[in-house]
N, C-alpha and C positions, 0 to 999 in steps of 0.2 A: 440376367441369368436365372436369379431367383424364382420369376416369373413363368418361363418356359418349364422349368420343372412343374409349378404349380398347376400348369396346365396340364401337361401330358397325361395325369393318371384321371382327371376329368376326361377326355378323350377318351381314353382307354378306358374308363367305366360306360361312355355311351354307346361306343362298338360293341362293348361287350351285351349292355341293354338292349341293342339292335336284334344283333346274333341271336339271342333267346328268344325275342320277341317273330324272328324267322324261323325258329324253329318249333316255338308253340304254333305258332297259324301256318306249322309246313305238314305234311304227313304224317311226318315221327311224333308229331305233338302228343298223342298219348302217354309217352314216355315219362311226361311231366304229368299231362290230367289225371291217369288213371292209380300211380303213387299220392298226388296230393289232393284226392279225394275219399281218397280211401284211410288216407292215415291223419289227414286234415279237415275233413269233411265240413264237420261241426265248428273251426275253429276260421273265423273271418278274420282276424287278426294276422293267421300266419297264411291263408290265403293269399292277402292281398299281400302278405310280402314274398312268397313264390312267384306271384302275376307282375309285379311288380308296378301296384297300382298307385295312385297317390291318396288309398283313402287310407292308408298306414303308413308311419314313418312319416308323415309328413302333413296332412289334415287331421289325423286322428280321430277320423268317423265310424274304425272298422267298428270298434268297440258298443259304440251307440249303433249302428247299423243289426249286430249282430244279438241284444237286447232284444231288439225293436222285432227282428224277423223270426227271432228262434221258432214262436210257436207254427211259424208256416212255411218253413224251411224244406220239411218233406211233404209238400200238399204240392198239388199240380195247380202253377201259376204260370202267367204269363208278365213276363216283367220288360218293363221299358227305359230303358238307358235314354236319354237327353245329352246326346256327348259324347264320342268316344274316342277322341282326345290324337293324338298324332297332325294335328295340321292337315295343310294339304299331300302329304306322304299318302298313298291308301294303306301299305303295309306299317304304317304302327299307327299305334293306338291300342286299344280294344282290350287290354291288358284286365279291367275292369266287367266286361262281358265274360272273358273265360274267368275270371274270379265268380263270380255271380253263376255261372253254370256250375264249378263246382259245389260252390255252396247249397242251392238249390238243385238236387240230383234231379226231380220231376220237371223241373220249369223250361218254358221255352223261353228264351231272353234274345231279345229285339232293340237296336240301338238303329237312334238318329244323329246325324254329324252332317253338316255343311259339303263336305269332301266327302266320295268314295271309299268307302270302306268294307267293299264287297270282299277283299281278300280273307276278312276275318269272319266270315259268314263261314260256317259248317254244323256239324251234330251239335242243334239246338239254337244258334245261334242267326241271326238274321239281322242284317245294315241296311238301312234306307238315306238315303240322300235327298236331304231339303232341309228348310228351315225349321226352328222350335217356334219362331215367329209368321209363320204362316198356316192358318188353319185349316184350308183345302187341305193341304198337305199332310198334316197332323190327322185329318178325319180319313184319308186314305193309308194311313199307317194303322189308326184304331180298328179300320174297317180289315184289314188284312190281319191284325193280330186277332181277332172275333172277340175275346174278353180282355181288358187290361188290369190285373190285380194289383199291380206297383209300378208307380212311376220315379223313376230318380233323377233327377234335374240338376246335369255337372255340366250343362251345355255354356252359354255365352255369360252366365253371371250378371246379368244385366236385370235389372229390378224390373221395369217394364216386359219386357222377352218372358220372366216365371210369371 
């Protein structure tokens, strides 16, 4: 009996993670960007925990990520995600892309994943489908983003593959 409790509010937080994650990559998604860019902008810490990404609360990279990018944060880049996580679902993932667009206001930000991930393609945003391990594929990505100023490499984790 103890057990079915312990489950159900995990269930009940994934639906709920779902639901927002349908609603940032639905139309309405402004509703969240346009508040948590403007009142969050500068802060990757509480980004990623709006987006509800895993580089906070749980790796603890916003911190050092957000070090690292400050000085180029408002300059027009082109940035590249390696990963953008949901499995084969096309609709999740990408939680990590619209974190990354808010933080970078100028940047176009461009993600690769295995699976389909066209759904979270919009204002700024662009998914390609193929490997991190294949470099035809990787030089048809570069060739299509025209400069790449940042790459982020949350793809297969595999020492070989970076």
């Amino acid at each position: 009996m103890f057990e079915m409790y312990r489950k159900r509010p995990i269930e009940k937080k994934e639906q709920i993670k779902e639901r927002l994650v349908e609603f940032q990559i639905g139309r309405f998604g402004w509703l969240i960007n346009v508040p948590s860019k403007l009142l969050f902008g500068s802060d990757l810490k509480m980004l990623a925990t709006i987006y509800g990404t895993d580089k906070w609360n749980l790796h603890w990279y916003a911190q050092i990520y957000e070090e690292m990018f400050r000085k180029i944060r408002r300059k027009r880049i082109c940035l590249l995600e390696i990963g953008v996580g949901g499995f084969e679902n096309p609709r999740k993932g990408g939680n990590s892309l619209r974190m990354w667009r808010a933080y970078f206001p100028k940047a176009r930000i461009f993600g690769v994943d295995l699976y389909d991930k066209t759904p979270h393609n919009g204002k700024r945003i662009r998914t390609f489908r193929g490997s991190q391990v294949d470099s035809r594929f990787l030089d048809f990505v570069i060739q299509e983003m025209g400069v790449v100023n940042l790459i982020i490499d949350d793809g297969s984790h595999i020492n070989e593959h970076t």
